[in-house]
ZAMARGU-4260 file (C-alpha; in steps of 0.2 Angstrom, whole numbers, plus 5000, padded with zeros to 4 digits):
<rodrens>
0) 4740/5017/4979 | 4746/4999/4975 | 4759/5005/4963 | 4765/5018/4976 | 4769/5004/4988
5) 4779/4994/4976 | 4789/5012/4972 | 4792/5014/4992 | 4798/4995/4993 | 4809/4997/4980
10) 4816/5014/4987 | 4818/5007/5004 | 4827/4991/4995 | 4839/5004/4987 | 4841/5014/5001
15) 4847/4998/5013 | 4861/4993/4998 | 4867/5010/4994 | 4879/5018/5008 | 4873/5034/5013
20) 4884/5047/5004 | 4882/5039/4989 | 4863/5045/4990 | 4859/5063/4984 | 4863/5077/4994
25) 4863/5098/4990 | 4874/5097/5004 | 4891/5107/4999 | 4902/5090/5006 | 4896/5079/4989
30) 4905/5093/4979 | 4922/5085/4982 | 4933/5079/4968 | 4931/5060/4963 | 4945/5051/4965
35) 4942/5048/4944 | 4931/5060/4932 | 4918/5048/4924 | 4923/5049/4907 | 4941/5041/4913
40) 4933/5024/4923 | 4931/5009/4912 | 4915/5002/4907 | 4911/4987/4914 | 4901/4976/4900
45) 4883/4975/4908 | 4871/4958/4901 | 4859/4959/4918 | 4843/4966/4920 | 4844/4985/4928
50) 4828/4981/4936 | 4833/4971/4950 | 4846/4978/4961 | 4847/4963/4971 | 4850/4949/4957
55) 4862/4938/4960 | 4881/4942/4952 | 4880/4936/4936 | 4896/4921/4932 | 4912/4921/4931
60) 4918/4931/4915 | 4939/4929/4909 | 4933/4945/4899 | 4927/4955/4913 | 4941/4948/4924
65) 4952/4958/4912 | 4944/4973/4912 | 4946/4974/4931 | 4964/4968/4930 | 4975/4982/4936
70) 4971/4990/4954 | 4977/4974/4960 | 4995/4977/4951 | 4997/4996/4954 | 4993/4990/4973
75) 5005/4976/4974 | 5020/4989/4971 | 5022/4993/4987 | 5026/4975/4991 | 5041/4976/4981
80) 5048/4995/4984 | 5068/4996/4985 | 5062/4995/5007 | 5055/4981/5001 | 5070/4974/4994
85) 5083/4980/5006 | 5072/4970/5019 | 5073/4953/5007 | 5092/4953/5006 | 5096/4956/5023
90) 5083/4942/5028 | 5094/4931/5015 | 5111/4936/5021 | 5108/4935/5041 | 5091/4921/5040
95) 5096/4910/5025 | 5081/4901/5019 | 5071/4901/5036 | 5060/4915/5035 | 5053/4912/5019
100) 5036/4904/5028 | 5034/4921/5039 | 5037/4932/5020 | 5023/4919/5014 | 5011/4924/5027
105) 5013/4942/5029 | 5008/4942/5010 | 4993/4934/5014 | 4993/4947/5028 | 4994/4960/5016
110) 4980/4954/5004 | 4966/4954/5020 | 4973/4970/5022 | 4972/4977/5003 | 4956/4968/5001
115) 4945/4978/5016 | 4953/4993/5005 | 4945/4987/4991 | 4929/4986/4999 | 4927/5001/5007
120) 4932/5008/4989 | 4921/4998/4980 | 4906/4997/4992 | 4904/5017/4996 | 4911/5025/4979
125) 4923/5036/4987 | 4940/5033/4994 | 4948/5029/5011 | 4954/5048/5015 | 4936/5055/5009
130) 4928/5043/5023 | 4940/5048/5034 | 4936/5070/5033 | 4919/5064/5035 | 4923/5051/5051
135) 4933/5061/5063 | 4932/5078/5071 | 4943/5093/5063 | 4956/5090/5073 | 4959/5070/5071
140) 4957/5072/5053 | 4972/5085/5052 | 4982/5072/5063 | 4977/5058/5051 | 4983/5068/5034
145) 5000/5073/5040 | 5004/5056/5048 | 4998/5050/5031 | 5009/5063/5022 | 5024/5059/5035
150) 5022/5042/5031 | 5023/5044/5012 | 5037/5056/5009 | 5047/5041/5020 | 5043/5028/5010
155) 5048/5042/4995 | 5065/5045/5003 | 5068/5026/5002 | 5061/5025/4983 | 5069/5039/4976
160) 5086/5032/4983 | 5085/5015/4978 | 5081/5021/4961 | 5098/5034/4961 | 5106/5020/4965
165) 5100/5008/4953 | 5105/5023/4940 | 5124/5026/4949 | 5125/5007/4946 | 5121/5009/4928
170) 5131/5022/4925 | 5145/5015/4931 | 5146/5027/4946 | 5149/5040/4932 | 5130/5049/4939
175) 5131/5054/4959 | 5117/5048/4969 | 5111/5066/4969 | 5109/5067/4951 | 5099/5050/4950
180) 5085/5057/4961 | 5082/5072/4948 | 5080/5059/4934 | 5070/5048/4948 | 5061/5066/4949
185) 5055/5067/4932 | 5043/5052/4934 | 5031/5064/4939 | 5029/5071/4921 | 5027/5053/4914
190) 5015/5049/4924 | 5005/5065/4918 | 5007/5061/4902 | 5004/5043/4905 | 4988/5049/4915
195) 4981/5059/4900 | 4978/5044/4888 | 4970/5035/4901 | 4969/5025/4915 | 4973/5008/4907
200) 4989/5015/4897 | 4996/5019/4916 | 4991/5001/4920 | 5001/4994/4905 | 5016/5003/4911
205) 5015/4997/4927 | 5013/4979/4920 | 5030/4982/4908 | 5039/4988/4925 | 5033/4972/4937
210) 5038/4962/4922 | 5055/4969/4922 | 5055/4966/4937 | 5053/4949/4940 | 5064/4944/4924
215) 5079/4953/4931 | 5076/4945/4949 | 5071/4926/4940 | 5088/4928/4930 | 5096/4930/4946
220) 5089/4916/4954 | 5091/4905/4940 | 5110/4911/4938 | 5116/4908/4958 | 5103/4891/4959
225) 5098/4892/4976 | 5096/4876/4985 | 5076/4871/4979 | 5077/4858/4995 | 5081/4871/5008
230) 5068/4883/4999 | 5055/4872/5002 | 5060/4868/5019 | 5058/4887/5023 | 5043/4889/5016
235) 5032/4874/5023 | 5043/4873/5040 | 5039/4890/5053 | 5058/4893/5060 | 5061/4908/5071
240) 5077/4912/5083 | 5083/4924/5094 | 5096/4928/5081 | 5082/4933/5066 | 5071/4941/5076
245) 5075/4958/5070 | 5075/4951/5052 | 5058/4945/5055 | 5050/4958/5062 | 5056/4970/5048
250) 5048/4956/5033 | 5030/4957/5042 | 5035/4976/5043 | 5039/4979/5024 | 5022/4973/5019
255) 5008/4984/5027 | 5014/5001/5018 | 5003/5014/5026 | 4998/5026/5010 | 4996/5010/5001
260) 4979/5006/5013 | 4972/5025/5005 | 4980/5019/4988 | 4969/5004/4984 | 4952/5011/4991
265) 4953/5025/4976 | 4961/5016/4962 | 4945/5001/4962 | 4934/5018/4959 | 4945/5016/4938
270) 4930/5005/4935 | 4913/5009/4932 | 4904/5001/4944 | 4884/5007/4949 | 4885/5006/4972
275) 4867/5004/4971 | 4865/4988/4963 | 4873/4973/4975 | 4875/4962/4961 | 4885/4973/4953
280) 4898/4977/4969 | 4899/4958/4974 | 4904/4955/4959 | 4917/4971/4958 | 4923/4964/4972
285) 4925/4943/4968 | 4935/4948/4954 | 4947/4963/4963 | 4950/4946/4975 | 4955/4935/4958
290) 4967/4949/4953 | 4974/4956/4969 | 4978/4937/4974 | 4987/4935/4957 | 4997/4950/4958
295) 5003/4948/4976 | 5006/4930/4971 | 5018/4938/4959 | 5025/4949/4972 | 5027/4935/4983
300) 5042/4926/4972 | 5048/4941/4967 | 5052/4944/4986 | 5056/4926/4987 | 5069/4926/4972
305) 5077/4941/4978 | 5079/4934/4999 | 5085/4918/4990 | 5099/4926/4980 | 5105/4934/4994
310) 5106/4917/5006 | 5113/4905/4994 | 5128/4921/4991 | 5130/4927/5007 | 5122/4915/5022
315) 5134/4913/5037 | 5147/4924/5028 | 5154/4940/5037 | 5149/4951/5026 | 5130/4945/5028
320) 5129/4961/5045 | 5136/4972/5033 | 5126/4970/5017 | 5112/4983/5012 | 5106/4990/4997
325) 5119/5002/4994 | 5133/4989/4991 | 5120/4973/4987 | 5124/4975/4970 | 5146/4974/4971
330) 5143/4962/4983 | 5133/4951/4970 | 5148/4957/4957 | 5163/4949/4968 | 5149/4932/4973
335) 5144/4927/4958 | 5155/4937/4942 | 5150/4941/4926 | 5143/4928/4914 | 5132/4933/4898
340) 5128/4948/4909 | 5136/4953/4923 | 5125/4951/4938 | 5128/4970/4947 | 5117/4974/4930
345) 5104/4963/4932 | 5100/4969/4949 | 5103/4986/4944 | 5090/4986/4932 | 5079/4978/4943
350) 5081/4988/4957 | 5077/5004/4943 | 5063/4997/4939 | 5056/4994/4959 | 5060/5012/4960
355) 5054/5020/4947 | 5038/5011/4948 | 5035/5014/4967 | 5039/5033/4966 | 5026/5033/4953
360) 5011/5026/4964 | 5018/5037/4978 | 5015/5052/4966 | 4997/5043/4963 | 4993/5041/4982
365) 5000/5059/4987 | 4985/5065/4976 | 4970/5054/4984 | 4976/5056/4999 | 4978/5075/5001
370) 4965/5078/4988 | 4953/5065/5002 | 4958/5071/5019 | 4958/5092/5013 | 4947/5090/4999
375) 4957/5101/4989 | 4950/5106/4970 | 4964/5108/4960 | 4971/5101/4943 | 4980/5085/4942
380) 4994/5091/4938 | 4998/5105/4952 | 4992/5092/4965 | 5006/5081/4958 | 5017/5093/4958
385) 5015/5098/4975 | 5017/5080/4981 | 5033/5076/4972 | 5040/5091/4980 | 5036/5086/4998
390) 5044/5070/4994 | 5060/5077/4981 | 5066/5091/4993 | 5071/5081/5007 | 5076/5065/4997
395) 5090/5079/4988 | 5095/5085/5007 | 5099/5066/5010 | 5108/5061/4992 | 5118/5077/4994
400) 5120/5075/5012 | 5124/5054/5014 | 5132/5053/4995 | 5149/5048/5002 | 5142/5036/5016
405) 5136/5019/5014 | 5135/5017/5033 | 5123/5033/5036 | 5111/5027/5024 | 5109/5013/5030
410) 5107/5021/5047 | 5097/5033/5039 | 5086/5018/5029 | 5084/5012/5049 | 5076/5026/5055
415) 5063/5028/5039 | 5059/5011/5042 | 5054/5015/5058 | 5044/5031/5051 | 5035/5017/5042
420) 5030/5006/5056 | 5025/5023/5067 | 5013/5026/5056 | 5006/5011/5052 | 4990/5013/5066
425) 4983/5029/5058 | 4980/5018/5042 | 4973/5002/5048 | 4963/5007/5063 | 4953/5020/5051
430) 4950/5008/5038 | 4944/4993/5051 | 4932/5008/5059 | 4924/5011/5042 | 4923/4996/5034
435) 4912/4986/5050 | 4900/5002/5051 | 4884/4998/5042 | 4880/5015/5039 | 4894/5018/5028
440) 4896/5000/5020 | 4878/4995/5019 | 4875/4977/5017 | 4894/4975/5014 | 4900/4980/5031
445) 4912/4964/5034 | 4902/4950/5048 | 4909/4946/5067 | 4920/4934/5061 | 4929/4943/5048
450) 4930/4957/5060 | 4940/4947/5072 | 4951/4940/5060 | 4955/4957/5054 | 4958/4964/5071
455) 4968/4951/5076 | 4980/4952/5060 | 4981/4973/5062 | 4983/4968/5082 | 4999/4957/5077
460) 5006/4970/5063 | 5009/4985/5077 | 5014/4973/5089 | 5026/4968/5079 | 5031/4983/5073
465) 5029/4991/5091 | 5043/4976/5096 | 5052/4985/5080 | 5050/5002/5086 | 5057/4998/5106
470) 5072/4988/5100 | 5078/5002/5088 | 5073/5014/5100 | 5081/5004/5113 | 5099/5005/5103
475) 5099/5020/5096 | 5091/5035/5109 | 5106/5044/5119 | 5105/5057/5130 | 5094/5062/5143
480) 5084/5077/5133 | 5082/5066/5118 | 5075/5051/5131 | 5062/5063/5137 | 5056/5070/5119
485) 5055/5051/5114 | 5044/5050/5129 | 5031/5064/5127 | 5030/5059/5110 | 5028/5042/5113
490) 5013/5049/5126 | 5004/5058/5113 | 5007/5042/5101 | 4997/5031/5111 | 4985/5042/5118
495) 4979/5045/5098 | 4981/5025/5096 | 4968/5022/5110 | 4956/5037/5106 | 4956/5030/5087
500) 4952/5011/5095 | 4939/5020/5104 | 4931/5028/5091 | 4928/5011/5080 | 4912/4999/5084
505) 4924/4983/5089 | 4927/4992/5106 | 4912/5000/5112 | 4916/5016/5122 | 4907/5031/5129
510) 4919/5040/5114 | 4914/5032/5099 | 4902/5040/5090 | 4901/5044/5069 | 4902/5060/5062
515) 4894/5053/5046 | 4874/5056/5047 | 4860/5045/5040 | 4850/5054/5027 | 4832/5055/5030
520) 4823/5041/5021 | 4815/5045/5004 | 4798/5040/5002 | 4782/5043/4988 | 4767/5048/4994
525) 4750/5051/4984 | 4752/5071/4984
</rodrens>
């Protein structure tokens, strides 16, 4: 009888650490596809005791810290997509020096944001667009994956096209845009191939392109020397004027990338890592802190030494309104020459390699998120192709359709920014909901005050991007039937917003209530 207590302790101990849909089910709902097989995670090197579930997390190891290095870089990608960059130089050309604090801060922003991913990821075993099927009723989960996959083929459009014209540069205009989106189009069968040697060879790849990256755009900076007093003026010293404004909501814009919040929660799952044991998963999770903070730290100048370029070249200039990433690079050409290598080279090979990488981990989130939300069963390969289609077909309308204009994509660049910021909401207010609910987090639902920290930053994200929204909105909307579409659709926007508000435990309301059912408590008895 003793010994049957000690079992039932144990199971109860077990059963408050382990979220319940990690627990076993015959329920068809545990049938879904992981968002990695098991014989394609990483082992994680084990010395504890498998006994005891609730020992500490054993110390700090440089060789486990390397085996979990590379979520944290395949996430950070987002932070530096040609969107990305676009925003950065036209920060440079019309702010100078004086937002670099607020691009500082939104990637601090950013990494609270990517690190509650992370947790729901690491802490539940399955991914944010899995937890959202289960969460919401039929209807708000169908709402949730097109605004997901609306969100994604935008920020594809813009990736695609900043890698075509990364290849035009390189090709000396010889390759039309159009044509640089069906070479930008064939990433899809390197990442399979990529994807069949395993997760970490993906991950190197990855590494080569942020490297490539950051040489071409430290080149740069070391080529035009900005001014390192008035750098650290803007970093330390917060400016903001009424002229900026727009620059400075579109930098804290640029960093929360909607498909990137359901990106992170399934790439953590590469690493084998046992939910039951809470050793294990604080540990998963101080060391995807240590590496996320590195890589966006490495985002961060990349950012910096591209908005930098772009204000010691072009700052109170007139051509600083007129600038965008379509003409960045002749810009750069007629600033600064040739040298050793001409400059328009150097940010064309950059720029290639923000694209190519970025159209990549869209390809990746495509498949977690409509693999999560549909729980769909099919191979890798058709659900990638199926997603690189969504995205390639339009983004070959708008290369065929803009090819001649620089002015229309940047008008056009505008309005998928926008897209972005819409959709912004149906990313973070799902992920807040999950990841303060005990009853899919376990011990690792995030305390009051985190909560409040993290409601206040998403709070401050879609306000900002809601000023975004009414300003464009305000500039651009003509004509009274077009006014009143805006209207009803702006209606349904923030009716959805406040029922997904509702529906989270921060604001208690007759609506909220979970879809996700506790599972009945196992127990031993003497039979």
């Amino acid at each position: 009888m003793e010994n049957d207590v000690k079992v039932d302790e144990k199971v109860e101990e077990a059963d408050r650490l382990l979220p319940p849909h990690s627990l076993p089910s015959n329920s068809d709902e545990d049938e879904s596809e992981a968002a990695f097989e098991s014989r394609d995670k990483i082992v994680i090197v084990d010395f504890e005791s498998a006994d005891d579930p609730s020992a500490a997390a054993p110390p700090f190891s440089w060789r486990k810290l390397w085996l979990f290095t590379g979520p944290g870089f395949l996430m950070s990608i987002a932070f530096l997509d040609p969107g990305n960059l676009e925003g950065d130089l036209q920060a440079g050309a019309i702010a100078g020096y004086s937002l670099l604090w607020l691009l500082m801060w939104a990637t601090a922003m950013g990494l609270l944001i990517q690190m509650l991913s992370a947790r729901v990821g690491v802490a539940t075993g399955r991914h944010l667009a899995e937890l959202c099927r289960d969460e919401y009723p039929t209807w708000a989960r169908y709402v949730l994956w097109s605004m997901a996959e609306i969100a994604l083929i935008g920020a594809d459009i813009q990736e695609v096209i900043g890698s075509a014209i990364a290849i035009q540069i390189l090709s000396r205009g010889v390759l039309p845009l159009w044509a640089g989106v069906v070479i930008t189009a064939s990433d899809c069968f390197l990442f399979l191939f990529l994807e069949n040697y395993g997760v970490r060879k993906l991950e190197a790849m990855f590494a080569v392109l942020i490297a490539t990256m950051g040489l071409s755009f430290a080149w740069m900076f070391g080529e035009t020397k900005p001014s390192g007093k008035e750098l650290m003026i803007g970093i330390l010293l917060p400016r903001l004027s009424s002229k900026t404004i727009r620059q400075a909501v579109g930098v804290v814009g640029c960093v929360i990338m909607p498909h990137n919040v359901f990106l992170h929660s399934a790439l953590v799952q590469s690493r084998q890592i046992d939910p039951k044991r809470k050793s294990r998963v604080q540990e998963a999770l101080n060391y995807y802190l240590i590496e996320s903070s590195v890589a966006l730290f490495i985002s961060f100048l990349i950012n910096l030494f591209v908005t930098t370029v772009f204000a010691k070249g072009f700052y109170g200039t007139e051509k600083a309104n007129n600038i965008g990433l379509v003409n960045a690079g002749q810009y750069l050409q007629e600033k600064f020459g040739g040298g050793l290598l001409p400059i328009l080279y150097i940010w064309g090979i950059g720029l290639l390699a923000a694209g190519q990488s970025s159209t990549i981990t869209g390809t990746y989130a495509g498949q977690f998120i409509m693999g999560g939300f549909l729980n769909l069963r099919l191979k890798k390969w058709m659900r990638a192709v199926i997603t690189r289609s969504c995205a390639i077909v339009p983004t070959m309308i708008v290369a065929i359709v803009f090819n001649t204009s620089e002015a229309s994509l940047d008008v056009l660049n505008e309005w998928l920014n926008v897209l972005q910021s819409v959709q912004i909401p149906f990313a973070l207010l799902p992920l807040l909901t999950l990841v303060s609910k005990e009853e899919v987090m376990g011990d690792f639902k995030i305390g009051p005050v985190l909560q409040r920290i993290a409601w206040t930053v998403a709070a401050l994200v879609m306000i900002i991007n809601g000023y975004l929204l009414l300003d464009f909105f305000v500039s651009e909307v003509n004509g009274f039937m077009f006014g009143v579409t805006v209207c009803v659709w702006t209606t349904a926007y923030v009716a959805f917003i406040v029922y997904l508000i509702s529906h989270s435990n921060f604001f208690p309301s007759p609506w909220s209530s979970s879809s996700i059912e506790l599972p009945k408590r196992v127990t031993v008895s003497d039979s």
